[in-house]
N, C-alpha and C positions, 0 to 999 in steps of 0.2 A: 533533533529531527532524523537525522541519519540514523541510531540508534533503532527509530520507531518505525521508519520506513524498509529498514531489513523485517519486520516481524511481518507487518501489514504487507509485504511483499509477497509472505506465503497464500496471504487470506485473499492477497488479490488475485490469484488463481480465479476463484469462482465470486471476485468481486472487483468490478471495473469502477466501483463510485470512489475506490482509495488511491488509484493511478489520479482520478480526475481533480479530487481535492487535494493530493500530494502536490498535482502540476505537473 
């Protein structure tokens, strides 16, 4: 998860639904 959560970190710039199902 940690891994995939640095990628989705960039996309969540202009995407809040990956903070919210990350937690």
């Amino acid at each position: 998860m940690m891994g995939r959560r640095i990628h989705l970190a960039a996309d969540a710039q202009h995407r809040s639904d990956i903070f919210v199902c990350d937690g």
